[in-house]
C-alpha distance (Angstrom), angle and dihedral (degrees) to the residues before:
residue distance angle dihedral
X1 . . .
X2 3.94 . .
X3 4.32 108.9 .
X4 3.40 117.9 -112.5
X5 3.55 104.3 -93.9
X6 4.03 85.1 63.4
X7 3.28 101.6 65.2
X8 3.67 130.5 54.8
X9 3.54 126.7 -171.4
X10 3.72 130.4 -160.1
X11 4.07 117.4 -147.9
X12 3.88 133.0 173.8
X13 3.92 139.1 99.5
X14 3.36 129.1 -46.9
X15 3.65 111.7 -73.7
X16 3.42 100.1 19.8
X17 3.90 95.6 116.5
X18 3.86 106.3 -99.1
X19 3.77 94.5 140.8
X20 3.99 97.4 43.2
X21 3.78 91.9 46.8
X22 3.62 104.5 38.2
X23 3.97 87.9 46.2
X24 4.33 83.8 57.7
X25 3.82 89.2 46.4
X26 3.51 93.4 46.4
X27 4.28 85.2 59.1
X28 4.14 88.0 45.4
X29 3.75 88.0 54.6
X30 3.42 104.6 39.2
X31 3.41 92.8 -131.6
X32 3.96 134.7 115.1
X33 4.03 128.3 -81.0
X34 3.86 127.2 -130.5
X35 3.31 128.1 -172.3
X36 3.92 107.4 -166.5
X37 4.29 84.9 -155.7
X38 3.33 95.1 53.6
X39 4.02 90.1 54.5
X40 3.49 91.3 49.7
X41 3.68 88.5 57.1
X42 3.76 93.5 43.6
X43 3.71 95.4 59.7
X44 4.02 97.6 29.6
X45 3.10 117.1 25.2
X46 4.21 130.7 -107.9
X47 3.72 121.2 -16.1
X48 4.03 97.9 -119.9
X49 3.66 86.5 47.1
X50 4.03 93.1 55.4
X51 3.44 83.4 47.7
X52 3.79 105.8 47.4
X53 4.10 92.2 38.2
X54 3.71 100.0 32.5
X55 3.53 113.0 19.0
X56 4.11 137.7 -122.2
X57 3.75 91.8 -80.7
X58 4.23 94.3 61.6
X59 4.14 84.8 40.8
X60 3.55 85.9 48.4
X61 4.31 88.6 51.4
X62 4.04 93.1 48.0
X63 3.87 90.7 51.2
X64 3.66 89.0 60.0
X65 3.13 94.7 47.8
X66 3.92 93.4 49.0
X67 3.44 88.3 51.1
X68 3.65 91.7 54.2
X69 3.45 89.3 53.8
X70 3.65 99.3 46.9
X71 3.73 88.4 45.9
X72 3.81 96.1 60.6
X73 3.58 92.3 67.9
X74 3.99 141.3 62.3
X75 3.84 113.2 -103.2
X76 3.48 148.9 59.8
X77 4.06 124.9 -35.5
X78 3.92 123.3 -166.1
X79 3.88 102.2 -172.9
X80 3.60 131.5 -159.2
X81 3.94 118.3 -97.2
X82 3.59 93.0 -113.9
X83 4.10 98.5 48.9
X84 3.82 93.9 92.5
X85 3.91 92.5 68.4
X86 3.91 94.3 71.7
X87 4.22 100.9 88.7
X88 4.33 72.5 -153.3
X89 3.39 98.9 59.3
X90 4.03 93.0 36.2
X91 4.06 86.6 58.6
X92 3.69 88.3 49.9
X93 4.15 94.0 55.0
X94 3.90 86.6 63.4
X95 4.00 81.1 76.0
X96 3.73 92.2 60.2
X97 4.16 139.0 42.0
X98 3.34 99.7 -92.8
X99 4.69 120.0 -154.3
X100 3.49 113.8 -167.4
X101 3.97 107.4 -150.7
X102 3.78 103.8 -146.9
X103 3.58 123.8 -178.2
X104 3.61 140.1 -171.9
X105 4.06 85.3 -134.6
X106 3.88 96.6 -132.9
X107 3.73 86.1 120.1
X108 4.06 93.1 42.2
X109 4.46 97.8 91.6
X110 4.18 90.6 60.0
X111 3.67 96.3 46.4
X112 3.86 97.0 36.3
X113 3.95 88.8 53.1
X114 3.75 86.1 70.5
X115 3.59 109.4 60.0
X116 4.02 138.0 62.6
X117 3.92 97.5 -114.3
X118 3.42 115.6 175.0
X119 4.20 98.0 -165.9
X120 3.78 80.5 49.7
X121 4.09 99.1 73.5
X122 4.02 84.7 121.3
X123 4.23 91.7 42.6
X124 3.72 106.3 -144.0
X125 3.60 108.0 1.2
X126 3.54 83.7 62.2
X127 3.58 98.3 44.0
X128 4.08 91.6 52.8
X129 3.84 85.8 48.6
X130 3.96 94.0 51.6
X131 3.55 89.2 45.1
X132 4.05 92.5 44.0
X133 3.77 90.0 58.6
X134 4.15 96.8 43.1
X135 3.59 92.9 38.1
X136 4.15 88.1 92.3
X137 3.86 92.4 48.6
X138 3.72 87.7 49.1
X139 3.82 89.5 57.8
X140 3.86 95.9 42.3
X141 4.05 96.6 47.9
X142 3.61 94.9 42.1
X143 4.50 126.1 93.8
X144 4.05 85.2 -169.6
X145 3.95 136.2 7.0
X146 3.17 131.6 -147.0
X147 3.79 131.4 -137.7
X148 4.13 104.3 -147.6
X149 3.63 97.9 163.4
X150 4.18 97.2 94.2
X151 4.03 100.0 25.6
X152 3.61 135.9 96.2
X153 3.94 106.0 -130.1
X154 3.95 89.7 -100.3
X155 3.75 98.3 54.2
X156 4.18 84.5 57.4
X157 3.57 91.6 44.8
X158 3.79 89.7 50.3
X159 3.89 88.6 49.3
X160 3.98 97.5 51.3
X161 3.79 83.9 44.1
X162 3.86 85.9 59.7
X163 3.77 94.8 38.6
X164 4.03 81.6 53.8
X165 3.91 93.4 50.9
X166 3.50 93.4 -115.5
X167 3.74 121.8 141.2
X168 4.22 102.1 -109.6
């Protein structure tokens, strides 16, 4: 198992950037990228599909198990939105640096229109519900958060670098 200061994960509501930015920081470290969604869809097949045939509560099994995976080695970890509401995989961040990616959600409605979501059937007011309810977990898994809402992607990459100790 890597120590703590190997691994950082990225967590925050859907939207917020995880993916983009923790593929960037990735590059900065010189270390590799993870996206726990994109292991899920790997190994089972697309999200709304999991959903629709399967249900949240399986979805909600593989992401723990991604994260496990992701977790057991050095690198950087962009996590679904959801992946904070297992109390399993919320003990298991402890082992890594952990960035909470808030947002203000004034951007949310252009990136959201995007993507096949299925918690999103109602778009935004769903999305500011989702993230209403997580919110709190966000907080309590996270060592640092991260305002997005008024930075370009660089200027939070440059201030997770800092938070890191590494010279930006």
């Amino acid at each position: 198992m890597p120590s703590k200061d190997e691994v950082v994960v990225l967590i925050g509501p859907m939207g917020v950037g995880k993916t983009t930015l923790g593929k960037k920081l990735a590059r900065a470290l010189g270390v590799g990228f993870t996206d726990t969604d994109a292991l899920i869809v790997a190994k089972h097949g697309s999200i709304p599909a999991i959903f629709e045939a399967e249900g949240e509560p399986v979805f909600r099994h593989y992401e723990e198990d991604a994260v496990a995976e992701a977790l057991s080695r050095p690198g950087v970890i962009a996590t679904g939105g959801g992946a904070v509401l297992s109390e399993l995989t919320r003990d298991r961040l402890r082992a890594a640096t952990v960035f909470y990616l808030s947002t203000d959600g004034r951007h949310m409605a252009s990136r959201l229109a995007q993507g096949n979501r299925p918690l999103l059937k109602n778009g935004l007011e769903d999305w500011r519900r989702i993230y209403d309810e997580r919110k709190p977990l966000y907080e309590a898994t996270a060592d640092f958060t991260i305002n997005t809402s008024n930075q370009s992607l660089a200027s939070a990459l440059a201030e997770i670098k800092a938070r890191l100790g590494i010279n930006v």
